[in-house]
N, C-alpha and C positions, 0 to 999 in steps of 0.2 A: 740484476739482483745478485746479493755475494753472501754467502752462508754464515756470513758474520751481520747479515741485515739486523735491524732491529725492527720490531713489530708492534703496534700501538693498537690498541681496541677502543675502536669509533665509540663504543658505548659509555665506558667509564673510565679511558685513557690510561688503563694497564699496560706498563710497555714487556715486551715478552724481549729478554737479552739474551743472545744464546751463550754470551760469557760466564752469565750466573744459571741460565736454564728456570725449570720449576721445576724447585726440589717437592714440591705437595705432589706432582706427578711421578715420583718413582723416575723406572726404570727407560718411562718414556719420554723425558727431557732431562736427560742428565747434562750440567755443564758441558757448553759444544755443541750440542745438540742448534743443528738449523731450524727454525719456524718450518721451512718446508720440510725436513723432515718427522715432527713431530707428527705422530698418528692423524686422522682425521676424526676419531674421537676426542682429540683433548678440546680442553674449554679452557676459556679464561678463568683462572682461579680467583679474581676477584668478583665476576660480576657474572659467570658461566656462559656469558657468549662466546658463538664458534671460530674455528678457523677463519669463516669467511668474512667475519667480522671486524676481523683486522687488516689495518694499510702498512706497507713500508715507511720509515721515516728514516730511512738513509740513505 
């Protein structure tokens, strides 16, 4: 895994980029921001599933 991974959400195939981040979460994914280091609260902004609900797809 490389902290430029990208992260895809099994449920509704959100991909979580840490190039653009999510800006709807503030201060906790700012551009750069790695999947793994995002909090363990964030959710998927489109469909609110968790962390563990996403796979690598790099």
């Amino acid at each position: 895994m490389d902290e430029n991974d990208r992260y895809q959400c099994i449920i509704c195939n959100y991909i979580y980029d840490p190039e653009y981040g999510d800006p709807d979460a503030g201060a906790d994914a700012l551009p750069g921001t790695s999947f793994q280091d995002l909090p363990d609260y964030w959710v998927c902004p489109h469909c609110g599933a968790e962390k563990e609900d996403f796979e690598n797809i790099d």
